[in-house]
C-alpha positions as CSV (number, residue, x, y, z in Angstrom):
1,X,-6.8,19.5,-4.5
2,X,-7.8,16.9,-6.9
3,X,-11.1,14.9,-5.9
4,X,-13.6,12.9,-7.5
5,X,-16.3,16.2,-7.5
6,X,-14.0,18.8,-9.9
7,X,-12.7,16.0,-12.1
8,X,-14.7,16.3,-15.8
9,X,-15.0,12.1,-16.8
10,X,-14.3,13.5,-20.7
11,X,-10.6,14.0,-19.0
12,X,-11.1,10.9,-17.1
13,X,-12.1,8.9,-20.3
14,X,-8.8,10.2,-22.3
15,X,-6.5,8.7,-19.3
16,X,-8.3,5.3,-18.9
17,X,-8.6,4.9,-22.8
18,X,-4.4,5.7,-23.5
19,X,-4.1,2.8,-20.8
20,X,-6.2,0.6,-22.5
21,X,-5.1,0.9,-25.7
22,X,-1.8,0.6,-24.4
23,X,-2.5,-2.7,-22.3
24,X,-5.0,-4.5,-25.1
25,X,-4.2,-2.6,-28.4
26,X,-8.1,-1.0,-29.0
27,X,-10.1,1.8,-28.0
28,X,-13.8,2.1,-25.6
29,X,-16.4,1.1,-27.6
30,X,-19.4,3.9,-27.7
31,X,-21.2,0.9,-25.7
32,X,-18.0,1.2,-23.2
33,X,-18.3,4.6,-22.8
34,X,-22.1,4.7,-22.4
35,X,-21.6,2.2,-19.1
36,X,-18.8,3.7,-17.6
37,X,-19.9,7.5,-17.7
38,X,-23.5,6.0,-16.5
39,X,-21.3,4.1,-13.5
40,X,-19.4,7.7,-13.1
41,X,-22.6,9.1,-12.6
42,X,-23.7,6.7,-10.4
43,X,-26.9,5.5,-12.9
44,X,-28.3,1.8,-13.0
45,X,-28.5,0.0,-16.5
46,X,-32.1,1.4,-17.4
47,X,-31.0,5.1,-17.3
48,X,-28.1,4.5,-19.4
49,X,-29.7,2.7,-22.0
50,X,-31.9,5.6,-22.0
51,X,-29.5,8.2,-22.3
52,X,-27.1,6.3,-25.0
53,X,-30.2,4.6,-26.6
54,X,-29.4,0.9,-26.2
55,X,-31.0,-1.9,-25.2
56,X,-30.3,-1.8,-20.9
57,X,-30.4,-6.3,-21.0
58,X,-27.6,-5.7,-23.5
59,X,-25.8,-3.0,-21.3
60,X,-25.8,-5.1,-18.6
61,X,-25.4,-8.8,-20.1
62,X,-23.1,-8.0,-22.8
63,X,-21.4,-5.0,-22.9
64,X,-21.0,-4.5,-18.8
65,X,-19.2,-8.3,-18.0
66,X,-16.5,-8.5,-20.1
67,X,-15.7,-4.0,-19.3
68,X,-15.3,-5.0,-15.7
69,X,-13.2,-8.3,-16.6
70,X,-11.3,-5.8,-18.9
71,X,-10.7,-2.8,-16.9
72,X,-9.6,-5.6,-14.0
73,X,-6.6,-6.1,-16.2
74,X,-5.8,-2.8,-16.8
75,X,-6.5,-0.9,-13.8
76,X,-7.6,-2.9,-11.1
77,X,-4.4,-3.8,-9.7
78,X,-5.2,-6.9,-8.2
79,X,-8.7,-5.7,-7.4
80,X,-11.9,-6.8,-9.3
81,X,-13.4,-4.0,-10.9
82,X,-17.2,-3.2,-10.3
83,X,-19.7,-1.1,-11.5
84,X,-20.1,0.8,-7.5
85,X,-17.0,1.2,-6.7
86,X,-15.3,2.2,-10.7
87,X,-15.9,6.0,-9.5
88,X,-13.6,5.0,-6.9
89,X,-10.8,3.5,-9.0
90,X,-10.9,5.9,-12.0
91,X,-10.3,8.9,-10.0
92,X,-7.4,6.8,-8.3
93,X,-6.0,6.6,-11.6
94,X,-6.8,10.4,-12.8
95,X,-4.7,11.0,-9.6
96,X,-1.8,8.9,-10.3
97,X,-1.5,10.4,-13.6
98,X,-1.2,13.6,-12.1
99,X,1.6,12.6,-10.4
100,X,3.6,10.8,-12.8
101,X,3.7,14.1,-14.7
102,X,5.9,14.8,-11.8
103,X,8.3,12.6,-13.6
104,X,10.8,13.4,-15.5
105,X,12.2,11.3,-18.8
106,X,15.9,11.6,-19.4
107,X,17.0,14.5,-20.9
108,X,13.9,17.2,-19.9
109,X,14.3,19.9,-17.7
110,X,10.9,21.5,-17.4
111,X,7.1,20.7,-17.5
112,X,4.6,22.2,-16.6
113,X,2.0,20.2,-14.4
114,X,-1.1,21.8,-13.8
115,X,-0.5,25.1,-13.1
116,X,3.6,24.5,-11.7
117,X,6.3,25.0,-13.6
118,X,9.0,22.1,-12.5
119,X,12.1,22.7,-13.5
120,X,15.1,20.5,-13.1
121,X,14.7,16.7,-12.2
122,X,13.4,14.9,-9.8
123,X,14.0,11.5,-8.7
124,X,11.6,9.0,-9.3
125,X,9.4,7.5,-6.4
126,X,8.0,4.7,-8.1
127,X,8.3,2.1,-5.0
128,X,8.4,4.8,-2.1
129,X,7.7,3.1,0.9
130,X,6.6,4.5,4.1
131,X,7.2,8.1,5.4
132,X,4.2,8.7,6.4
133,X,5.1,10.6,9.9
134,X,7.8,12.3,8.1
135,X,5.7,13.9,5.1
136,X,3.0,14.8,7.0
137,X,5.3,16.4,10.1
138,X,7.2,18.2,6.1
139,X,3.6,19.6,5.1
140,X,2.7,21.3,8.5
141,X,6.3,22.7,8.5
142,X,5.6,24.1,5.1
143,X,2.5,24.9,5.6
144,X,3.7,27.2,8.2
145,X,4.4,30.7,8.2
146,X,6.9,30.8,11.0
147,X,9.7,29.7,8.6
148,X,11.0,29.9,5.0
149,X,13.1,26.8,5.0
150,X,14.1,23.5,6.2
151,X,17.4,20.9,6.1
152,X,16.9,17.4,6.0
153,X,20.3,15.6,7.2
154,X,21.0,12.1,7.1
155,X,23.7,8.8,5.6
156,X,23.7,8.5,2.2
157,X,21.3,5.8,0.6
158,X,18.5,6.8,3.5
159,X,16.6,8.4,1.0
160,X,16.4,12.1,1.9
161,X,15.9,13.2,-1.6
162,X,12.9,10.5,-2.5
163,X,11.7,11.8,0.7
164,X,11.2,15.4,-0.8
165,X,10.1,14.2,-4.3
166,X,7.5,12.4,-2.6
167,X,6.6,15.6,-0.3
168,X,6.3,17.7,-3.5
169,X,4.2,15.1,-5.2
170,X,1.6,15.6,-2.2
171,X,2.3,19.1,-1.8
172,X,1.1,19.9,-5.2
173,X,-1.5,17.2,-5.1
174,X,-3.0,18.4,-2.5
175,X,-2.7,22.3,-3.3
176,X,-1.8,22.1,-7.1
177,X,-2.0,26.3,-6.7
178,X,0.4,26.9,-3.9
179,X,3.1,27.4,-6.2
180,X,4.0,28.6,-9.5
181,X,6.9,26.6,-9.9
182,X,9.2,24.2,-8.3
183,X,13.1,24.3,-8.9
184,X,14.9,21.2,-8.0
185,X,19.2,21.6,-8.2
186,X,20.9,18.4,-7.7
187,X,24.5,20.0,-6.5
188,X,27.7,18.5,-7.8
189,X,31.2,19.2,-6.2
190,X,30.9,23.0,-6.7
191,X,34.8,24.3,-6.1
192,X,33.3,28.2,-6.1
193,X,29.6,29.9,-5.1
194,X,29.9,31.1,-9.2
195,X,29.3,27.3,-10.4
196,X,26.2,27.4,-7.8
197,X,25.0,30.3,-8.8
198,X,25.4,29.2,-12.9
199,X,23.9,26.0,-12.4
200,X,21.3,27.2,-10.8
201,X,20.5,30.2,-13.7
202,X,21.2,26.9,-16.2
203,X,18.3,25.1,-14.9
204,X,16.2,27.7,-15.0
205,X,16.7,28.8,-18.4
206,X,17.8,32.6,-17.9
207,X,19.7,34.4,-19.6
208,X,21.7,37.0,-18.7
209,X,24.8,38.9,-20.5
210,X,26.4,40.7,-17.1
211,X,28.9,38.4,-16.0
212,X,29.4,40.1,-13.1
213,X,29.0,37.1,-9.9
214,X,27.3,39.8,-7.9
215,X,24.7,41.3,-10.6
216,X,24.1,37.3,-11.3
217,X,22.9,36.4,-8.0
218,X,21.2,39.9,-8.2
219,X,18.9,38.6,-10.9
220,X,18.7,35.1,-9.9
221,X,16.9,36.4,-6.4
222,X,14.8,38.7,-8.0
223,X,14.1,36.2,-10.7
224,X,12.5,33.4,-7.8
225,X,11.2,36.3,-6.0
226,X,9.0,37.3,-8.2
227,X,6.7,34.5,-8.0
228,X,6.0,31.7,-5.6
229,X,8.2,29.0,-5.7
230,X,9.6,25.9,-3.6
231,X,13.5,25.7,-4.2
232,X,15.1,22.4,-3.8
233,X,18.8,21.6,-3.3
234,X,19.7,18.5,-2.8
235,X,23.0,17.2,-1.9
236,X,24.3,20.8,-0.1
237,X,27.5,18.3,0.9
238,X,28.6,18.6,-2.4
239,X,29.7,22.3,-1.4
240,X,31.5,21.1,1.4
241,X,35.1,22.9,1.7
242,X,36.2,22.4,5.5
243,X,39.2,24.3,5.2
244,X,38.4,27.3,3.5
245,X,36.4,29.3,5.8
246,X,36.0,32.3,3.3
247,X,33.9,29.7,1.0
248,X,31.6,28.3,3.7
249,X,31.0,32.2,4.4
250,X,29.8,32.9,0.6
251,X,28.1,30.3,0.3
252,X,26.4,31.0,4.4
253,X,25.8,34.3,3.0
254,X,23.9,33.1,-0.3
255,X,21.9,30.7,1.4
256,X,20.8,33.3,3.5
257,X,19.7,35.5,0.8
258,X,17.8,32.6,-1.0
259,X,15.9,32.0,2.5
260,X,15.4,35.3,3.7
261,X,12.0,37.4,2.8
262,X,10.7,34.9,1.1
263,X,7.0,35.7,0.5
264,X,5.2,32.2,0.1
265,X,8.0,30.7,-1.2
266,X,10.3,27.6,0.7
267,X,13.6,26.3,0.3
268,X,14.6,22.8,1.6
269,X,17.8,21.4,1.2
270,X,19.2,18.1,1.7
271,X,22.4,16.6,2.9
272,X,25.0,14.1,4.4
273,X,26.4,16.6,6.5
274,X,25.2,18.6,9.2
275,X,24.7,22.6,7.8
276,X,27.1,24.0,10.1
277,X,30.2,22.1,8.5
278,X,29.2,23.6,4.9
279,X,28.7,26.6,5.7
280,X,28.7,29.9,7.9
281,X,27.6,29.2,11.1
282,X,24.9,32.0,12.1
283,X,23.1,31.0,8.6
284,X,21.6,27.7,10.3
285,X,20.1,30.0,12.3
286,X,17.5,30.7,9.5
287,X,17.3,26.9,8.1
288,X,16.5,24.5,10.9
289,X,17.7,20.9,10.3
290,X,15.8,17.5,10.6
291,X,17.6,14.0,11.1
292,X,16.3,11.4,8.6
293,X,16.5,8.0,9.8
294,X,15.9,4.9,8.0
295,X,13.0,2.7,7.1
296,X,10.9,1.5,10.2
297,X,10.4,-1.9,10.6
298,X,7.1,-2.3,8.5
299,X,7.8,0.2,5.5
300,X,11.7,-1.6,5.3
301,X,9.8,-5.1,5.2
302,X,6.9,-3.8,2.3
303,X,10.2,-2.8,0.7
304,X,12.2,-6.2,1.1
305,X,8.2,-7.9,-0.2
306,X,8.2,-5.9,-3.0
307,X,12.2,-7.5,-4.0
308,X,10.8,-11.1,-3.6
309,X,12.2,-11.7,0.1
310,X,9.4,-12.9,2.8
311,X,9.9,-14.6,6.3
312,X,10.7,-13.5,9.8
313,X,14.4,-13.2,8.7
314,X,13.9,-9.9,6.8
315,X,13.2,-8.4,10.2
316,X,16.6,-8.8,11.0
317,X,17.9,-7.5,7.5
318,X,16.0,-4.7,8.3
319,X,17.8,-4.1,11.4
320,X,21.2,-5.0,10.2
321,X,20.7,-2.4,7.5
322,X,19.3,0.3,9.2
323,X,16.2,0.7,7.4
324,X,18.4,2.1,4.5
325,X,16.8,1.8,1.5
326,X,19.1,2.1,-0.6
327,X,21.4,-0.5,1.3
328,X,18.7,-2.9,1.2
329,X,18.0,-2.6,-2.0
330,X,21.5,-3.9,-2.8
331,X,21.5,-6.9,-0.4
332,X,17.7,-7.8,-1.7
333,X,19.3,-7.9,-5.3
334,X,22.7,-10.1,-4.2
335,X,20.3,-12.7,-2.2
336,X,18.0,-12.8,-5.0
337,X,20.8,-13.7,-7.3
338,X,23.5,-15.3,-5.0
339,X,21.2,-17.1,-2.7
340,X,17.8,-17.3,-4.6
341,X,15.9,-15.3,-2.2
342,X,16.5,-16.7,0.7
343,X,17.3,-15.1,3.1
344,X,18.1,-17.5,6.0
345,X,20.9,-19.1,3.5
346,X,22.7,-15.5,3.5
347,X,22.5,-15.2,6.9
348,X,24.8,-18.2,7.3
349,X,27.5,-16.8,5.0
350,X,27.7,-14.2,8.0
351,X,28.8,-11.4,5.8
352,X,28.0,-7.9,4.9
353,X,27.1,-6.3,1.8
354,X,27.5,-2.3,1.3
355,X,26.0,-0.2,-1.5
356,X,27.7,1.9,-3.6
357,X,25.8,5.2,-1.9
358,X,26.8,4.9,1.8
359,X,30.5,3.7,0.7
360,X,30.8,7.0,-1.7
361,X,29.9,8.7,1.5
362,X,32.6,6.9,3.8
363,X,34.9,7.6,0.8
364,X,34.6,11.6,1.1
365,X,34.8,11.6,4.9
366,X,37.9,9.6,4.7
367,X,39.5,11.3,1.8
368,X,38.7,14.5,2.1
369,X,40.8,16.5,4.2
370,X,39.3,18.3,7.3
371,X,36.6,16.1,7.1
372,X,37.6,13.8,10.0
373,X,40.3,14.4,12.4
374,X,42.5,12.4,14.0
375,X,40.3,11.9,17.1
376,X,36.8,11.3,15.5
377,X,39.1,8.5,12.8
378,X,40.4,6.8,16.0
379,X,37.1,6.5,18.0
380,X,35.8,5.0,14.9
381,X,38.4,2.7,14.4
382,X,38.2,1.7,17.9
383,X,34.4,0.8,17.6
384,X,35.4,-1.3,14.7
385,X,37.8,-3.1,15.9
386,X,36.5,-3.6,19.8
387,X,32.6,-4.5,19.0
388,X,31.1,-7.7,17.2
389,X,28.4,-10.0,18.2
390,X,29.1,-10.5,21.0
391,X,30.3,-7.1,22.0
392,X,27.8,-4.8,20.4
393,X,29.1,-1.5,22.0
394,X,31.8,0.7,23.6
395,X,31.0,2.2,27.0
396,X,31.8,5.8,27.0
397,X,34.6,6.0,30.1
398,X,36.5,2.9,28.5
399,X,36.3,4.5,24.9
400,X,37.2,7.6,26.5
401,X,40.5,6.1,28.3
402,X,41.5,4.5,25.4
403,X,41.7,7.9,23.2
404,X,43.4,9.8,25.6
405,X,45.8,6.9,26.0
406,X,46.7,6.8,22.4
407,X,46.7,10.4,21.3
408,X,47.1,13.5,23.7
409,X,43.7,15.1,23.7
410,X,41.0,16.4,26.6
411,X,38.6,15.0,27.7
412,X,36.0,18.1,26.0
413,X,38.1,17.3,22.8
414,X,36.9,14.0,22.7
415,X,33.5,14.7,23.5
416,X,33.1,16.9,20.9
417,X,34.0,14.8,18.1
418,X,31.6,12.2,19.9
419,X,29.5,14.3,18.8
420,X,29.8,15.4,15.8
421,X,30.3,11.7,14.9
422,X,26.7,11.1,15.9
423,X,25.5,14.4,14.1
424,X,26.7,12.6,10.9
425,X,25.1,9.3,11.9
426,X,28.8,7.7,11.7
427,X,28.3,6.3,15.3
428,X,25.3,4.7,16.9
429,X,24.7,6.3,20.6
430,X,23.0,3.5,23.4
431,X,21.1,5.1,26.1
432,X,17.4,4.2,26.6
433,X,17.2,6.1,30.3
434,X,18.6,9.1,31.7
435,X,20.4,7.6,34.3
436,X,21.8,5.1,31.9
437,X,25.5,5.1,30.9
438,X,26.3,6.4,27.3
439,X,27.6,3.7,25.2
440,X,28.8,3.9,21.4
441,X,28.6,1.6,18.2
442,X,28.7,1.0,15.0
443,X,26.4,0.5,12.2
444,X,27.2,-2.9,10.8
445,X,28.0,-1.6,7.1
446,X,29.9,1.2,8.8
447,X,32.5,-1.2,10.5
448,X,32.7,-3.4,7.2
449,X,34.4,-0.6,5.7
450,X,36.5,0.5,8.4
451,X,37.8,-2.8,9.0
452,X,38.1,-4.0,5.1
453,X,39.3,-0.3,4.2
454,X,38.4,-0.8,0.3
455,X,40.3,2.2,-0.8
456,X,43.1,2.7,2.1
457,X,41.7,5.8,3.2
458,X,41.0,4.6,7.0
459,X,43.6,3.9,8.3
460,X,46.2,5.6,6.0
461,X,46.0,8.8,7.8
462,X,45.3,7.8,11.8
463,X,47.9,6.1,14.0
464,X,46.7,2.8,14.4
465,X,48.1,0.1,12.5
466,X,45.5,-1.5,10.1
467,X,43.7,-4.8,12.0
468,X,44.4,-8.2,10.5
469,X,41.5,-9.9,12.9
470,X,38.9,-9.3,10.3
471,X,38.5,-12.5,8.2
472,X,34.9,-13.1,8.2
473,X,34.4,-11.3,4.8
């Protein structure tokens, strides 16, 4: 773990002079360098002049004032730098140099940061907000040694895979020796286990002659077996094949293998869809699943801050949006430039804006076939089309006559896809008690595109004609 105590201030020096000379164009003067080891070292003015033979009146008069009006500028942050707290700040800024090395720039595909090899790319975390619960709740579950792996689930745009970048960031922060590499495989649309399997050997730089699928995976295992590592694939919905059961069984099967007997090694994987839809059932067994939810209140409002957007009405873009990053940062962007941040005005207009990322993922459950069936397509249609303002939800016996109604269905039927609806965090369930009745909505950007249908895909397919009552947008 990096601290204050094991870091040398020679290191320290190197990072605080590139920003310097980065943010005013010199270098420390030997007078510089004198006052801020002494401060490191927690002197006063006499014992540095003493060790670097000055004068200490001109330490302290000339030298000292303008260092500390200086360093303010460059790494203060919006916080006057002192002589008794600049221990405090430098090794701030050792430690968020560490983790920038976590970074990758365009094009690279391995670095080594301390003792970790990282291969692949990870997304940037620049302006991560909040997560706090949710790393720390990660660490203890890696930490353990009851499992090998772990599935983060949520809506696209909610930020599952900043949420791991962010994890390993701390994780190797905190433990920089825990692992001797991380692997991070962003997965495409893979139509066979083989792609997998040769990205996978691609970002890890192996060679191997036997084209054999079998004697690939062979080596691949042995490959992250022999050394401690914590495997990261993100997007595991880009393997989704709902129709072909043999492919959710090879790739079931695979994932097991990667899991399985993993000695101080973990594997987490992300995705939109709940793991039993991609792939062979029993294999969830080994990979438990977490939901990831949006932004709470006060991390989705630092977030809006940080875009230019203040007042009380935030609160209620937070709401509106879920908490989805990535859906706020859109709307952020379109009131700073439509309505010049603010965010009252854009209330008026009554409208509401959707993000490329959660559309892309309303796109594939629509399009893609299997995905949705007819029941789960009408209940959502229904919610669209039934709810509003004033109507914010659906009970469950009215929603439930209506289905069976329209198509011919049982009642389990339609309780089922209820569920799995909710699994995929395409519905919104209301029930704060037990004894409460169950009641069903909609996320706001949700019925925007089921009721605008950008690409035809909603209600091409289902047997409800396409509503015309929709004309606030």
């Amino acid at each position: 773990m990096i601290t204050s105590s094991n870091l040398d201030i020679n290191t320290i020096l190197e990072i605080l002079e590139e920003q310097v000379l980065k943010s005013v164009g010199r270098r420390l003067s030997e007078a510089e360098i004198v006052v801020i080891k002494g401060s490191w070292d927690g002197k006063d003015y006499k014992e540095m002049a003493s060790d670097g033979g000055y004068n200490s009146y001109y330490l302290q008069q000339k030298v000292a004032p303008p260092l500390w009006n200086m360093l303010s500028q460059v790494i203060g942050n919006g916080v006057k730098v002192k002589k008794i707290y600049l221990k405090n700040i430098l090794f701030k800024l050792a430690k968020n140099d560490y983790v920038e090395k976590l970074e990758f720039s365009e094009g690279e595909n391995e670095r080594l940061v301390g003792k970790t090899l990282i291969y692949g790319e990870l997304p940037k975390t620049k302006y991560f907000h909040g997560r706090e619960k949710e790393i720390k709740y990660l660490k203890q579950r890696i930490a353990s040694s009851k499992e090998t792996s772990i599935a983060l689930i949520g809506v696209g745009g909610v930020g599952k895979s900043s949420l791991v970048s962010k994890l390993i960031e701390e994780v190797l922060t905190d433990n920089c020796d825990i692992y001797e590499c991380v692997v991070w495989k962003r997965i495409e649309a893979c139509s066979s286990l083989e792609e997998l399997v040769n990205g996978l050997i691609k970002v890890l730089r192996l060679k191997i002659n036997d084209e054999s699928l079998q004697r690939k995976i062979t080596f691949l295992l042995k490959t992250l077996q022999s050394r401690p590592h914590l495997l990261v694939l993100d997007g595991l919905e880009g393997l989704v094949q709902a129709e072909n059961f043999e492919k959710r069984v090879e790739y079931g099967k695979f994932l097991f293998q990667l899991a399985d007997e993993q000695d101080k090694s973990y594997t987490i994987v992300t995705s939109q869809l709940p793991l039993e839809e991609i792939i062979e059932v029993n294999t969830t067994l080994l990979i438990s699943s977490i939901k990831i939810q949006g932004l709470d209140e006060n991390a989705g409002m630092s977030m809006l801050h940080d875009k230019g957007l203040y007042g009380e009405s935030c609160k209620k873009l937070v709401e509106t949006y879920r908490g989805n990053p990535s859906e706020l940062e859109v709307v952020a962007e379109r009131i700073n430039r439509f309505w010049g941040g603010d965010v009252e005005k854009f209330f008026e207009y009554k409208t509401t804006l959707m993000g490329q990322q959660l559309q892309s993922m309303l796109n594939q459950q629509f399009r893609q076939a299997g995905l949705l069936n007819d029941i789960q397509k009408n209940i959502m249609i229904y919610l669209a089309e039934e709810t509003s303002e004033e109507i914010t939800s659906i009970s469950f016996p009215k929603l439930l006559e209506y289905i069976k109604k329209n198509i011919d269905v049982s009642t389990s039927e339609v309780i089922i896809a209820l569920e799995v609806l909710e699994q995929r965090s395409l519905i919104e369930v209301n029930k704060k008690t037990i004894k409460q009745e169950i009641s069903y909505s909609l996320q706001p950007v949700i019925r925007k595109y089921i009721l605008v249908d950008p690409l035809g895909l909603v209600y091409k397919t289902s047997n409800r004609p396409k509503s015309n009552n929709y004309n606030q947008e």
